[in-house]
C-alpha positions as CSV (number, residue, x, y, z in Angstrom):
1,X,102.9,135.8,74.6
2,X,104.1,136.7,70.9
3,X,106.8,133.4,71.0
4,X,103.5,130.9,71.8
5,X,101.7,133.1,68.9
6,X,104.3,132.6,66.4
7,X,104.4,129.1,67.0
8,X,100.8,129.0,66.6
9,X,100.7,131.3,63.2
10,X,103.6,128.9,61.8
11,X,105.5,131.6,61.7
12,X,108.6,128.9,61.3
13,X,110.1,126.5,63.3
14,X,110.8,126.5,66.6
15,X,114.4,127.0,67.1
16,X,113.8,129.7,64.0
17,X,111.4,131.6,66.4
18,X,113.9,130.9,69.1
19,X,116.4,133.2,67.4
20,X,114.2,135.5,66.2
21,X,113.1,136.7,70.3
22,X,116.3,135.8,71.6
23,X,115.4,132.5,73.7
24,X,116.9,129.7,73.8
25,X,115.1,126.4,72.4
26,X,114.9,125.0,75.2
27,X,112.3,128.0,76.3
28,X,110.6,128.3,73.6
29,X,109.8,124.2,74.0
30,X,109.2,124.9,78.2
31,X,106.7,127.7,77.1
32,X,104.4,125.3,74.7
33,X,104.9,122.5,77.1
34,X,103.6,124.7,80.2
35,X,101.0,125.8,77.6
36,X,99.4,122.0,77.2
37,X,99.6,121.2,80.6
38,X,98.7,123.9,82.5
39,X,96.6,125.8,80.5
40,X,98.5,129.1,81.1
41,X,101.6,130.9,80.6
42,X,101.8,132.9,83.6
43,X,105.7,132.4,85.4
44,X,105.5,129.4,88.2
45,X,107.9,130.3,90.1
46,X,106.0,129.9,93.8
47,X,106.7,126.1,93.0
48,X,110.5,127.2,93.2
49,X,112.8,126.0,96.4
50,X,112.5,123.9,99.2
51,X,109.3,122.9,101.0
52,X,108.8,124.1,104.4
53,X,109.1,120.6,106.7
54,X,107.1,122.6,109.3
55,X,103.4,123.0,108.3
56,X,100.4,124.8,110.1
57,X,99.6,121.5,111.6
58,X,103.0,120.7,112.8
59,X,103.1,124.5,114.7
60,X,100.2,123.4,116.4
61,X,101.7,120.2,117.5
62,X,105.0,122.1,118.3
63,X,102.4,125.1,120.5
64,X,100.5,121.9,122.2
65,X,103.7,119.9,123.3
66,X,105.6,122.7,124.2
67,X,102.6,124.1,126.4
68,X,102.2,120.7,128.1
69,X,105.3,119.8,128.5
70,X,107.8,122.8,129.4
71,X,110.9,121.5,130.5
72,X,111.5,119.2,126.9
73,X,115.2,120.4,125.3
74,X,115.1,121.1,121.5
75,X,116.8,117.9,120.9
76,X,113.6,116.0,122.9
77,X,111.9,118.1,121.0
78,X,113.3,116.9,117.6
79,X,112.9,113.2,118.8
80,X,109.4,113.5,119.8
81,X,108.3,114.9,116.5
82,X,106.8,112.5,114.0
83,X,109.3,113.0,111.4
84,X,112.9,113.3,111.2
85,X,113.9,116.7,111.8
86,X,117.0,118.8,112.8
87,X,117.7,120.6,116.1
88,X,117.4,124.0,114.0
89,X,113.9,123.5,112.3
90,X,112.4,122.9,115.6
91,X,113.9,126.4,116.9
92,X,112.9,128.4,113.9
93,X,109.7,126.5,114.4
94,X,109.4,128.3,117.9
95,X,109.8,131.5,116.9
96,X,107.4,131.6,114.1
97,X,105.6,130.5,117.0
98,X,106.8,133.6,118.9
99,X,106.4,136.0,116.2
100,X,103.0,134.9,115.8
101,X,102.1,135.0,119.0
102,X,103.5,138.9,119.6
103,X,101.2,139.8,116.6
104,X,98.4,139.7,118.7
């Protein structure tokens, strides 16, 4: 990345280089600081949003206690489930249950 390069080549200081490609200093800082720690400047966004609460493990709990026991309500559902959970992440856990299961 030519900002990284500049900074390398002394090329001036940072919030000089900053101007010079139109970033802000903050960027230009985030870009040597990803640089040192990770090695690479490749965009990390897939470590952007939330984290799913419902893992492959937990599907197969959800698959196992539903098949066993048929009658339980969402809400027994929810209770039953090791950790705290809402009434709609157990549903949209069943249908990526569903839509997996139609795949086949």
């Amino acid at each position: 990345m030519l900002i990284v390069a500049a900074c390398d080549a002394g090329e001036g200081t940072r919030q000089e280089i900053a101007e010079r490609y139109g970033v802000s200093l903050g960027m230009v800082k985030k870009l040597l600081a990803q640089r040192k720690k990770l090695g690479i400047l490749e965009p990390q966004n897939h470590r952007c949003g939330r984290k799913r609460i419902l893992d492959e493990q937990d599907l197969l709990w959800l698959r196992k206690t539903v098949e066993q026991r048929q009658g339980l309500t969402l809400k027994k559902l929810c209770r039953a489930y090791k950790k705290p959970c809402s009434v709609m992440t157990i549903s949209r856990g069943l249908q990526k249950l569903r839509a997996s299961h139609e795949e086949y």
